[in-house]
C-alpha positions, 0 to 999 in steps of 0.5 A: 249851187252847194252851199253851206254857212261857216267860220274860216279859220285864221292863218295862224290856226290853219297852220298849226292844225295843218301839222296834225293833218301832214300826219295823217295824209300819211296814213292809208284810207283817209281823206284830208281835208285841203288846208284852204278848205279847214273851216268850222260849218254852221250849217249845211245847206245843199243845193240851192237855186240863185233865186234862194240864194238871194233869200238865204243871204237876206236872212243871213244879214239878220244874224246879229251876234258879238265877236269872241274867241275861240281856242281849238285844243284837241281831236278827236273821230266821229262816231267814236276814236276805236272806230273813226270816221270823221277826224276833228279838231275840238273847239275847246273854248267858245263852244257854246258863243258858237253854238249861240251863232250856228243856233242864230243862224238855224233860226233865220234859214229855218224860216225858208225852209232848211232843217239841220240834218244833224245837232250841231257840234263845234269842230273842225274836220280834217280827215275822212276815214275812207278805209279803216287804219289802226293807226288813227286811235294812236295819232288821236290819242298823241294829239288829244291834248295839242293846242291848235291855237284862238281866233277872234270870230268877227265874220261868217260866210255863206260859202259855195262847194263846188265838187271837183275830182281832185277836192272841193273848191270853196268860194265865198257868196256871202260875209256877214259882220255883227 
């Protein structure tokens, strides 16, 4: 199975962005992310074997950390926004207690084996840039200071990706509380 380990966003959140992501599933060449499936990833994981998967969740109960919050605010594209090809939502308070967790979480599932595949960077994606469009800098550049709203991050979850045609179906395999 493909898992990854992630932050649902709470309702709140998921609408406010939700409004940026309406915009942009306007726009030719990009890819949106489903509102059910916005969410902020702590890190990949791939395909993992059920036996693993046991092994995985083991070590994810070790993850001790505190609640806090954070507060989403602006977007912006990697690798850049004058040639976008992942559009983000920036988390703009609670940056570095997530960066804490994803950094936690790395620790325990390094033991078994997994490497990041890249620096972790807090946000949340909302649009893959398929083919390029000139009009994402400018709706990058209107959205650069929106506020998205905060959330308390109590929980994380060890979530399964399951590829279909019409879009990924996330179901949770695992939550972990402090």
């Amino acid at each position: 199975m493909r898992l990854f380990v992630a932050v649902d966003l709470d309702e709140n959140v998921r609408n406010n962005i939700w409004t940026l992501s309406e915009e942009l599933a306007g726009m030719q060449g990009l890819k949106i992310v489903e509102r059910e499936n916005l969410h902020i990833t702590l890190q990949f994981l791939g395909e993992v074997n059920k036996r693993r998967c046991e092994l995985v969740k083991d070590e994810l109960g070790k993850v001790s950390f505190e609640p806090f919050k954070i507060k989403l605010a602006g977007v912006g594209a990697f690798p850049s926004a004058t040639s976008p090809r992942v559009v983000w939502v920036d988390v703009k308070e609670g940056k570095e207690e997530l960066k804490r967790l994803a950094d936690n979480v790395y620790e325990k599932l390094r033991r078994l084996g997994f490497r990041r595949d890249k620096e972790f960077v807090a946000h949340v994606t909302v649009a893959r840039v398929k083919r390029k469009n000139p009009n994402v800098p400018k709706l990058l550049s209107k959205y650069a200071k929106a506020e998205f709203g905060e959330m308390l991050i109590d929980k994380f979850k060890l979530k399964q990706s399951i590829l279909r045609p019409q879009g990924p179906l996330y179901k949770d395999v695992g939550v972990f509380e402090p």
